[in-house]
C-alpha positions as CSV (number, residue, x, y, z in Angstrom):
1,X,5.0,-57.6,20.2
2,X,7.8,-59.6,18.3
3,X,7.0,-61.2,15.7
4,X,6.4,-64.9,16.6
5,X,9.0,-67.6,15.9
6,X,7.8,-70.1,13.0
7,X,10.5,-73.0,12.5
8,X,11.4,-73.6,8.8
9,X,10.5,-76.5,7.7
10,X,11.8,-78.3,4.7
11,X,11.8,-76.5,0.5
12,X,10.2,-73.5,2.8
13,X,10.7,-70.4,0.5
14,X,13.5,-67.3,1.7
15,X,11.7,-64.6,3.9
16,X,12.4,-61.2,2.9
17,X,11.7,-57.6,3.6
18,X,8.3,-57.0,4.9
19,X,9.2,-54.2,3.1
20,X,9.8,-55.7,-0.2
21,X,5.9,-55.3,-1.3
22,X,4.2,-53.3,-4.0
23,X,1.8,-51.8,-1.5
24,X,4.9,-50.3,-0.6
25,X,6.6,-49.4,-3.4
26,X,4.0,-47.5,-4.3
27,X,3.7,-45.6,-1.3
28,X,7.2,-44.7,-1.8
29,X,6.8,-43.4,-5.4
30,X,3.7,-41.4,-4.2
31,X,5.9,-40.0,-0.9
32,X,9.4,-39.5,-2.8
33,X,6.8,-37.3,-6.0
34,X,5.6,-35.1,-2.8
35,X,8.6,-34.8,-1.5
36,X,10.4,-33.5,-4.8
37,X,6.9,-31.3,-4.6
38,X,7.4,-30.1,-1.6
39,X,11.2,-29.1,-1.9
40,X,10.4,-27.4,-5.1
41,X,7.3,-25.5,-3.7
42,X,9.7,-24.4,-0.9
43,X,12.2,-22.8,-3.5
44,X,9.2,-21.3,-5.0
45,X,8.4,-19.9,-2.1
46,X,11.7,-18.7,-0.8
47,X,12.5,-17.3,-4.2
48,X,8.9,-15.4,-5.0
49,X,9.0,-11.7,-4.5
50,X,5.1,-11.3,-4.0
51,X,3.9,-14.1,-1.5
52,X,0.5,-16.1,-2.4
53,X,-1.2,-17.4,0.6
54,X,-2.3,-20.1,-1.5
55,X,1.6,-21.3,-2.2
56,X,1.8,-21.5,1.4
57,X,-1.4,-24.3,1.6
58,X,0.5,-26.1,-1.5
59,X,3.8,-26.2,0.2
60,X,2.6,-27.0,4.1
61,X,-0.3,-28.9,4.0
62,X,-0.6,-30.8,0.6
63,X,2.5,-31.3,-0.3
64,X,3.0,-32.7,3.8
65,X,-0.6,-34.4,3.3
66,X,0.5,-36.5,0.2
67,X,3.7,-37.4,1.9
68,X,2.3,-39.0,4.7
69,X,-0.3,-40.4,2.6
70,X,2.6,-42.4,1.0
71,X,4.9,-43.0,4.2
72,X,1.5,-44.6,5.0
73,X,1.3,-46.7,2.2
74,X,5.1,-48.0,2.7
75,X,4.4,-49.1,6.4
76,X,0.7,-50.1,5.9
77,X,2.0,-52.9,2.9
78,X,4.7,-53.5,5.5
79,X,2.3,-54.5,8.2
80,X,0.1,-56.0,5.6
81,X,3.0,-58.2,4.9
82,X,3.5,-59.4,8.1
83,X,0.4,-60.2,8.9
84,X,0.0,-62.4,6.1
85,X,3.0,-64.5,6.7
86,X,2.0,-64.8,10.1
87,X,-1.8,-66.0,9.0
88,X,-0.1,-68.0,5.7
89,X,3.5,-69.4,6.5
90,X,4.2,-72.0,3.7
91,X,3.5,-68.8,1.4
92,X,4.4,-66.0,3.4
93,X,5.3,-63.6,0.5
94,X,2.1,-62.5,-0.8
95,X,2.8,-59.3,-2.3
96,X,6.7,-59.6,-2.7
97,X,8.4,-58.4,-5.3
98,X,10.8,-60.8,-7.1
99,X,13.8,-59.7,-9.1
100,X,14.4,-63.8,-10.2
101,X,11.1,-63.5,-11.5
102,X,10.6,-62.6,-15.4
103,X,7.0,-61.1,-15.4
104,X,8.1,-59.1,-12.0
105,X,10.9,-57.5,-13.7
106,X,8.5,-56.6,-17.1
107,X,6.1,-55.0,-14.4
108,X,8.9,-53.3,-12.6
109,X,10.3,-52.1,-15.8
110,X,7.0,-50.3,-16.3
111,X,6.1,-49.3,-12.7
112,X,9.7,-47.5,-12.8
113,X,8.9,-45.6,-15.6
114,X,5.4,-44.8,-14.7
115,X,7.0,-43.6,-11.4
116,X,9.4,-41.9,-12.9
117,X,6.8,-40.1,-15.0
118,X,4.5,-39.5,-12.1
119,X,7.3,-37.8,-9.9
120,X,7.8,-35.2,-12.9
121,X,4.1,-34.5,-13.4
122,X,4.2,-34.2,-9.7
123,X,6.4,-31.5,-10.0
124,X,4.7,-29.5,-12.8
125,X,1.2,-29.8,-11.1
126,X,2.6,-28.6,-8.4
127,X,4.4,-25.5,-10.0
128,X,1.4,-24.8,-12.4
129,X,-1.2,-25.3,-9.5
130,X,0.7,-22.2,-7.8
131,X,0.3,-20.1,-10.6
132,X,-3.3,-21.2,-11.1
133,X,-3.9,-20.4,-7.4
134,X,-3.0,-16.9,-7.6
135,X,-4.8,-15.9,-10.8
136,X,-8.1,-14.5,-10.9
137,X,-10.0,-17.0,-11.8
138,X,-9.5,-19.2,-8.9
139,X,-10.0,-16.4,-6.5
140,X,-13.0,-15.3,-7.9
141,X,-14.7,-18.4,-9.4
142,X,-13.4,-21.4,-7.7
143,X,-12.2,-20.8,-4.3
144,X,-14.7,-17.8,-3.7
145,X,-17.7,-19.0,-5.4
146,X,-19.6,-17.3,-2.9
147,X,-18.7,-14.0,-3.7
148,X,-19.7,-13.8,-7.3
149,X,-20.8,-10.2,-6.9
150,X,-18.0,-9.2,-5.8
151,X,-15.8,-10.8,-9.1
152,X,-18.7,-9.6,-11.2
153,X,-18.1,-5.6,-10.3
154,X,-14.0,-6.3,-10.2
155,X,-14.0,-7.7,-14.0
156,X,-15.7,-4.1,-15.1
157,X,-14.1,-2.0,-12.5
158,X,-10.3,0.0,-12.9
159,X,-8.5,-2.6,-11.3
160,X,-9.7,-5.3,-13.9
161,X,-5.8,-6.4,-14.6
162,X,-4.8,-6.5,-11.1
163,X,-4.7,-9.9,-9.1
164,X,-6.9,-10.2,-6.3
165,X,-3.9,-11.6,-3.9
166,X,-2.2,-8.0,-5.2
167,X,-4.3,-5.8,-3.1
168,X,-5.9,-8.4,-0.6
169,X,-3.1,-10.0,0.7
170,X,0.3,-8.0,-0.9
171,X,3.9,-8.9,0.1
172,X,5.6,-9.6,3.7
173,X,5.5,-12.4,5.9
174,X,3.0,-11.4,8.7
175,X,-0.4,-10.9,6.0
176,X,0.9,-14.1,4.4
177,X,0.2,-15.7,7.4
178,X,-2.4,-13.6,8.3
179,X,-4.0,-14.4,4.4
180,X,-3.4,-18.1,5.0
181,X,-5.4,-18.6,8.6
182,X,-7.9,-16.3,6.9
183,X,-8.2,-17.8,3.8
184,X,-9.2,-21.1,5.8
185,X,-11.4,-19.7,7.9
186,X,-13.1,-19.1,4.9
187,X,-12.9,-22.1,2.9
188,X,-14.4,-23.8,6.6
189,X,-17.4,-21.4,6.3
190,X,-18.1,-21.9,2.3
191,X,-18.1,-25.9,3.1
192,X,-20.2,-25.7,5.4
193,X,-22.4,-22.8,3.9
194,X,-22.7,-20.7,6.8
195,X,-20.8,-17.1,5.8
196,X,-22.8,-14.4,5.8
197,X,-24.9,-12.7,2.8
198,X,-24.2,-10.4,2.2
199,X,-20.3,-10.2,3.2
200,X,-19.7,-8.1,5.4
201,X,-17.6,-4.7,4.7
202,X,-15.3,-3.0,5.4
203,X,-12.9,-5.8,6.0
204,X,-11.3,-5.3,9.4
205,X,-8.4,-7.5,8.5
206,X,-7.5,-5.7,6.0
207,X,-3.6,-4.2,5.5
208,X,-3.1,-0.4,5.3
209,X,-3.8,1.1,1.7
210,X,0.1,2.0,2.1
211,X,0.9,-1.0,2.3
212,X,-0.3,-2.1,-1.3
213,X,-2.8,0.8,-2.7
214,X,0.4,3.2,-2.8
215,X,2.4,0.9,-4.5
216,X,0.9,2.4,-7.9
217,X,-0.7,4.8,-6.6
218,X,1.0,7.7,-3.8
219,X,-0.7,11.1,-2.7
220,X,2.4,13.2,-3.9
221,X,2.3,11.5,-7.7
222,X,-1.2,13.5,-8.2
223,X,-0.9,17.0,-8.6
224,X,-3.4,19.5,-10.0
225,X,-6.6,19.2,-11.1
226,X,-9.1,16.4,-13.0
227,X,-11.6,17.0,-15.3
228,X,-15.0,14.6,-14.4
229,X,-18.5,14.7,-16.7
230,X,-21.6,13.7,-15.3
231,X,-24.6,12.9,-16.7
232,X,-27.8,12.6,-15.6
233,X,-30.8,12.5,-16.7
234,X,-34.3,13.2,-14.4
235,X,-36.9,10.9,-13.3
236,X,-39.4,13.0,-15.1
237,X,-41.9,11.6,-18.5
238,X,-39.1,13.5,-21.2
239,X,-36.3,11.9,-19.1
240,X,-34.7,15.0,-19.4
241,X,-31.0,15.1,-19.7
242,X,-28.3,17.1,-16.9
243,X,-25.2,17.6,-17.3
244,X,-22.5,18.9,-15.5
245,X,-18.7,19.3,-15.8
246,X,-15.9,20.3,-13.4
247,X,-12.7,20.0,-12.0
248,X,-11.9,17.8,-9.1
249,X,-9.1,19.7,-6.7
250,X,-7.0,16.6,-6.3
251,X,-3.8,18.2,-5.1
252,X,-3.6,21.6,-5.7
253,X,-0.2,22.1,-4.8
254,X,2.4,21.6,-7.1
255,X,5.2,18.3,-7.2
256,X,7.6,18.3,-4.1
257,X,5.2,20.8,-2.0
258,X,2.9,19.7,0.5
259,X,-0.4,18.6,-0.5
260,X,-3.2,20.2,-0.4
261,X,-6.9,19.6,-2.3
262,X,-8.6,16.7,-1.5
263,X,-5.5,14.6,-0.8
264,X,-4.8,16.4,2.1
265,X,-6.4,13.8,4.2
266,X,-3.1,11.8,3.9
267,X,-0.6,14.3,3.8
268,X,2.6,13.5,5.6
269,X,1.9,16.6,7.8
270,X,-1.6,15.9,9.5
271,X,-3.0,13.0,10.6
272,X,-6.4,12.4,10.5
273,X,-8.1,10.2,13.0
274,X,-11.9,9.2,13.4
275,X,-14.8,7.2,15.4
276,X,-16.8,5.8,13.5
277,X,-20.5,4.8,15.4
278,X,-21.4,1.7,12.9
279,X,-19.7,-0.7,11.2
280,X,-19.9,0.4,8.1
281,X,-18.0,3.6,9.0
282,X,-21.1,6.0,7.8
283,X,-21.9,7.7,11.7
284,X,-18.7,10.0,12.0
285,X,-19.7,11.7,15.3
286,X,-15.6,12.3,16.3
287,X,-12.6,13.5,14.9
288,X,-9.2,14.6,15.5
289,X,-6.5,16.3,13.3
290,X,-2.9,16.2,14.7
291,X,-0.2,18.0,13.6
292,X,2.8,15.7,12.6
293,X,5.2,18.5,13.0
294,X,4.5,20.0,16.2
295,X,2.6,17.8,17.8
296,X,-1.1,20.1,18.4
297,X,-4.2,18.9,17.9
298,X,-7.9,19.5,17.3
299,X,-10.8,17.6,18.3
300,X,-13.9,17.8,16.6
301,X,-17.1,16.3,17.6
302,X,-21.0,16.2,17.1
303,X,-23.5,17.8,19.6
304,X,-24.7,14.8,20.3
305,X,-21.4,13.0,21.1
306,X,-20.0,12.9,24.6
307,X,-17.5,11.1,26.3
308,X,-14.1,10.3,24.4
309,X,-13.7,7.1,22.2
310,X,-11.1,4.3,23.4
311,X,-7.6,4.2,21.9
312,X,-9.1,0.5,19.9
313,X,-11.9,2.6,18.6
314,X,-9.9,5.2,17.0
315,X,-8.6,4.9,13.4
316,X,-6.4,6.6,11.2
317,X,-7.3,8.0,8.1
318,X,-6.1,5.7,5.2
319,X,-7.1,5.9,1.3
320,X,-9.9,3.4,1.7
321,X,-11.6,5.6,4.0
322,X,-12.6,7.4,1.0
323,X,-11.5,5.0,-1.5
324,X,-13.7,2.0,0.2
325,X,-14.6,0.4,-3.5
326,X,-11.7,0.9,-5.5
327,X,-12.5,-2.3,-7.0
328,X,-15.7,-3.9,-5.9
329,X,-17.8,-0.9,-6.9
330,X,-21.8,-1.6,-7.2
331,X,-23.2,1.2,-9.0
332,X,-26.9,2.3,-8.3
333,X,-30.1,1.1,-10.2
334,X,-30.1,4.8,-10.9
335,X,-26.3,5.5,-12.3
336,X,-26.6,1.9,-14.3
337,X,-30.1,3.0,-15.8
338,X,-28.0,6.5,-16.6
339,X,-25.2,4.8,-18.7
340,X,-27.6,2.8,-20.4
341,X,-29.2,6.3,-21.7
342,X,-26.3,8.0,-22.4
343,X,-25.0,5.4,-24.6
344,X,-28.3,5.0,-26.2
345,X,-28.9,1.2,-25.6
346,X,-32.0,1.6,-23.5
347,X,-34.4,4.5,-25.6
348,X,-35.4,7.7,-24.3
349,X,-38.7,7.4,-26.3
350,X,-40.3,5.7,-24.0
351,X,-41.9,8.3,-21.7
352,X,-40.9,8.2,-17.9
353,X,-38.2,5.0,-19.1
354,X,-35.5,6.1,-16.2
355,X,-38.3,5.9,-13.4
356,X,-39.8,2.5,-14.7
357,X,-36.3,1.2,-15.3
358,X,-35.4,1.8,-11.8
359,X,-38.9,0.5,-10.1
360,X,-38.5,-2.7,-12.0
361,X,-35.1,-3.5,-10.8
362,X,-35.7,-2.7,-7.4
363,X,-38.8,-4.3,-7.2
364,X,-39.3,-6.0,-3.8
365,X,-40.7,-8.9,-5.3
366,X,-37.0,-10.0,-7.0
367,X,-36.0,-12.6,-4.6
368,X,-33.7,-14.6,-6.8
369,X,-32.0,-14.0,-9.4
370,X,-33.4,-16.4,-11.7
371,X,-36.8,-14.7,-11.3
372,X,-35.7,-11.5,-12.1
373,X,-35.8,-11.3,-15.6
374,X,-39.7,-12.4,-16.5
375,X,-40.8,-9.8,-13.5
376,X,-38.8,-6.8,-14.6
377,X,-40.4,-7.9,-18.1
378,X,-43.5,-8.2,-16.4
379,X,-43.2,-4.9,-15.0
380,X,-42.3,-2.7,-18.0
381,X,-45.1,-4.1,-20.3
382,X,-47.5,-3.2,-17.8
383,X,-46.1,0.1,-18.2
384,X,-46.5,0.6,-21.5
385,X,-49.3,-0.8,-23.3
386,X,-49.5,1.4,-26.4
387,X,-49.0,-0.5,-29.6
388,X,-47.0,2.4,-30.9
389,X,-44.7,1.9,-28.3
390,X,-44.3,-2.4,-29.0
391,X,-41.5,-2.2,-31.2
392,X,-39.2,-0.2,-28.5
393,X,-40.1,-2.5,-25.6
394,X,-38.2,-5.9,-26.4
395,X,-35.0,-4.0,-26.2
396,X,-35.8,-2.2,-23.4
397,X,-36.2,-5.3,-21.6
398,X,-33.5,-6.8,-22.5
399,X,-31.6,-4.0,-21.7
400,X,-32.6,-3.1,-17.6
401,X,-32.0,-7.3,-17.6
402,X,-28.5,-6.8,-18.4
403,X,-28.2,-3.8,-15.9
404,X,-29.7,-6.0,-13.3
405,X,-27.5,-9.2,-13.5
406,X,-24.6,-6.7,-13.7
407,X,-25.9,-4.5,-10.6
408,X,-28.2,-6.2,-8.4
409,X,-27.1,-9.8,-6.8
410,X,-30.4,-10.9,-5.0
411,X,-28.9,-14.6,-4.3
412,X,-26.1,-12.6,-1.8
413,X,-28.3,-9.8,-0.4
414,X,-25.5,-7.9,-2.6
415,X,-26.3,-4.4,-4.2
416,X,-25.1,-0.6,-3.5
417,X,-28.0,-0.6,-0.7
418,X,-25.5,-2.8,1.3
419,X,-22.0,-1.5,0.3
420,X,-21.8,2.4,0.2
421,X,-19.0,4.1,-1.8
422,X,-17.8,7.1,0.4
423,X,-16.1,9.0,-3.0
424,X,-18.4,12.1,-3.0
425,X,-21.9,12.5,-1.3
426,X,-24.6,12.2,-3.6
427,X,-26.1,8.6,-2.9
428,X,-24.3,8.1,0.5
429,X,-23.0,10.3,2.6
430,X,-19.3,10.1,1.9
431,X,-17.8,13.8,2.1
432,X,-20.4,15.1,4.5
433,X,-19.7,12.2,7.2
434,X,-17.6,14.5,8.3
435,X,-17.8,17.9,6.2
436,X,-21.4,18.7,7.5
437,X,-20.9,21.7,9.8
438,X,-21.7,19.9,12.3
439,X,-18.5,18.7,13.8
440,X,-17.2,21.3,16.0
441,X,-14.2,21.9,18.7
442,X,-14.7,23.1,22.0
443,X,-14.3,26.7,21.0
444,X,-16.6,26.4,18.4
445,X,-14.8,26.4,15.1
446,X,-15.8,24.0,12.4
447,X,-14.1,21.6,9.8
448,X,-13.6,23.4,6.9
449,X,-16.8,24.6,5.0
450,X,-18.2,22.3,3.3
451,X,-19.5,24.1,-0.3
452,X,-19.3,22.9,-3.8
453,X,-16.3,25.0,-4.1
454,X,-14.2,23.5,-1.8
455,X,-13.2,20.7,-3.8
456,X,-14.7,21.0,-7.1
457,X,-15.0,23.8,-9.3
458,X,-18.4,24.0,-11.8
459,X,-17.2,24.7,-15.2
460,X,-20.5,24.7,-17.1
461,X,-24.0,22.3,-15.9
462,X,-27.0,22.4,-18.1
463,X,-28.4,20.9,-21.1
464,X,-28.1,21.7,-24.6
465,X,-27.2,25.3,-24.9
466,X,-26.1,25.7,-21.4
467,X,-23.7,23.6,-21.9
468,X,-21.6,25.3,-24.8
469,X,-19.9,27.7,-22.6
470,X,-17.7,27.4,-19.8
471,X,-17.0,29.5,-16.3
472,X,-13.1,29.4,-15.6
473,X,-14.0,31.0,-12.1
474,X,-16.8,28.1,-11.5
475,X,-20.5,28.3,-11.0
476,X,-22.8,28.0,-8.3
477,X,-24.4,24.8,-8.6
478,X,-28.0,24.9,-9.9
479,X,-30.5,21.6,-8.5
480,X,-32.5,20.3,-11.4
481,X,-35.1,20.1,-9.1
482,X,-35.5,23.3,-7.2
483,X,-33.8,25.4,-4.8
484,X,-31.5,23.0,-2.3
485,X,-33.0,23.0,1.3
486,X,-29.4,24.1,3.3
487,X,-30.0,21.8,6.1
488,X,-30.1,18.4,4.2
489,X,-27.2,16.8,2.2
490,X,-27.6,15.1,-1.4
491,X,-28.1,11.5,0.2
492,X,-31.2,12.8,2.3
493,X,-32.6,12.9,-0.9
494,X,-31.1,10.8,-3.0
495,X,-30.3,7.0,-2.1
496,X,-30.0,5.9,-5.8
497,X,-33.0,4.8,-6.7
498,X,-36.3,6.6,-6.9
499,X,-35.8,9.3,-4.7
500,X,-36.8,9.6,-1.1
């Protein structure tokens, strides 16, 4: 409606501006400061080499947010006007400002430079929020809160000094927008507290490991052999220690040939596709290895497996296939309760101390976290009640405590039960998913045999003595516990606690 017609009437004060308001006038400060935001988050973003899905958030929906906050506080102080010189005409100008006025032009004097001040901090929070927003600790312990676990085993793991938005999200266009719609997605279910615990894995969304994985790290840069040391030490009352040492057949070719070794899973030359059964990518029942070159193929399936997988169901070998913790690894209650011995923080005088370790972490009783620590004390002095023994057990405690805060996340359902690491075989099935002589062709031949030799070779495995001298041509691997039976694998047995 217009507004309505109201005859002067005599000494009536000058109407002005409905515009000319401090509601208004700080609406515009607050919408010109997100502007300037907003154009310089743009630059930012035009000018960044590696995109943050995070900058994208800053520059399109806060920096848009604050802008119509303020072009809402310009026309609401407007409209506010109005209204009161319709309700109030022989003062119409309640909020007006006046320039003739000497108190309104001390307070405009300041309210310039406070804008003026405002509009710059403006700018640098919105610069140093960007840079805040991609570090770590805003990915892992402010926007992700829910995956503690998952920053806890990143801050001790090889990628420590790597940015989370460096692997998960990377540079180009479509996963920055892909990272974004994600990231809210997220954000909606951690408000709401409905995401799942554990998290699930793998991540289907995830970009190929060429994408950002072989920007440090390629196939053809690793050539030759590396040298790994285990050691182990038995579930038995000396908690008697194992050792073995050998060489990993990364590549055995040499730089410039092709690959071979282990890496030959992502040579150039053959690809390597797979069904996997589950969802976590552990039932392997199909295969298929294509040569790049000439275009043949070979198809290799279970026994049990008929039919042929759809086109959607098949994927192509990548480095996390192998690779699937590269920096969220959760170590087993028995591999943590291992370091602890070898590095002589948790004592090997205390008979049977690997086996109690591990039944007191993975006690089915340990709910929550903040109950851990008094019933995995509980449980070890039950253990061991000789007096001789009191002066080793504080430590101890202490000790599988720290291994368990570190390892075991009973909050999240989060532990190495629920996210396997495919890089060898011994607590998970990881080579012999598909090395099992089981997967066959049509005409019968196997994938290549799966022995110790094929891509590791035993220099020397023991204890003590046994250790002091080394095979170059490799040994046969000797169990610690007895002949192997031929038809199981290691994780048949093993599953990194007390064994099955």
């Amino acid at each position: 409606m217009p507004d309505p017609v109201i005859p002067p009437f005599p000494g009536a004060p000058k109407r002005h501006s409905h515009f000319n308001n401090w509601i208004s006038a700080i609406g515009a400060v607050l919408a010109v400061a997100a502007l300037f935001s907003f154009a310089l988050l743009v630059w930012v973003d035009f000018t960044q080499g590696e995109k943050n899905p995070y900058l994208g958030i800053l520059t399109y929906i806060v920096a848009p947010a604050f802008l119509i906050m303020g072009l809402a506080a310009v026309f609401g102080g407007a409209i506010a006007q109005r209204r009161w010189m319709v309700k109030h005409a022989q003062v119409p100008d309640k909020w007006r400002l006046d320039f003739s006025d000497d108190r309104h032009r001390r307070w405009l004097v300041v309210f310039g430079i406070g804008a003026a001040v405002f509009i710059m901090l403006s700018a640098f929070g919105s610069y140093k929020t960007y840079h805040y927003s991609e570090s770590v600790q805003f990915c892992g312990q402010v926007c992700h809160a829910a995956m503690n676990p998952e920053f806890v085993t990143y801050q001790r793991g090889a990628h420590a000094r790597v940015d989370c938005v460096g692997c998960h999200v990377g540079s180009g266009a479509q996963y920055f927008v892909k990272a974004k719609l994600n990231g809210t997605h997220q954000l909606i279910a951690f408000t709401l507290d409905n995401y799942k615990r554990p998290i699930e894995t793998p991540i289907k969304n995830l970009r190929p490991a060429q994408d950002t994985c072989e920007k440090c790290h390629w196939p053809q840069k690793f050539a030759g052999n590396v040298e790994i040391n285990f050691e182990h030490f038995l579930s038995d009352k000396k908690n008697t220690a194992f050792e073995a040492r050998l060489l990993l057949h990364v590549n055995k070719s040499v730089p410039g040939s092709p690959i071979g070794g282990i890496h030959w899973h992502v040579s150039p030359n053959d690809r390597v596709e797979y069904f996997a059964a589950d969802e976590k990518r552990q039932d392997i029942p199909w295969m298929r290895v294509t040569n790049t070159k000439d275009g043949t193929s070979k198809v290799f399936r279970t026994a049990a497996f008929k039919g042929e997988p759809s086109a959607d169901q098949i994927r192509v070998m990548d480095c996390m296939d192998c690779h699937n913790r590269p920096a969220h690894t959760f170590p087993t209650a028995n591999e943590a309760i291992e370091k602890s011995l070898s590095a002589g923080t948790l004592s090997t005088k205390l008979a049977n101390i690997k086996r109690v370790a591990v039944q007191a972490m993975t006690q089915k009783e340990i709910t929550t976290a903040a109950e851990a620590p008094q019933k995995i004390a509980d449980f070890v002095k039950a253990k061991y009640t000789d007096a001789a023994l009191a002066a080793e057990l504080p430590g101890a405690i202490a000790e599988i405590q720290r291994v368990f805060s570190q390892t075991i996340f009973p909050d999240r359902k989060a532990d190495w039960r629920i996210y396997p690491n495919n890089i060898g075989h011994k607590d998970w099935p990881g080579c012999f998913r598909c090395h099992d002589d089981k997967h066959k062709t049509t005409a019968g031949l196997a994938v290549r045999s799966s022995d110790c030799t094929s891509c590791h070779t035993i220099l020397t495995q023991g204890k003590g003595s046994e250790l002091e001298s080394l095979s170059a041509k490799g040994l046969t691997f000797k169990h610690p516990g007895g002949e192997l039976d031929p038809d199981l694998t290691c994780a048949d047995c093993h599953n990194g606690g007390i064994q099955k």
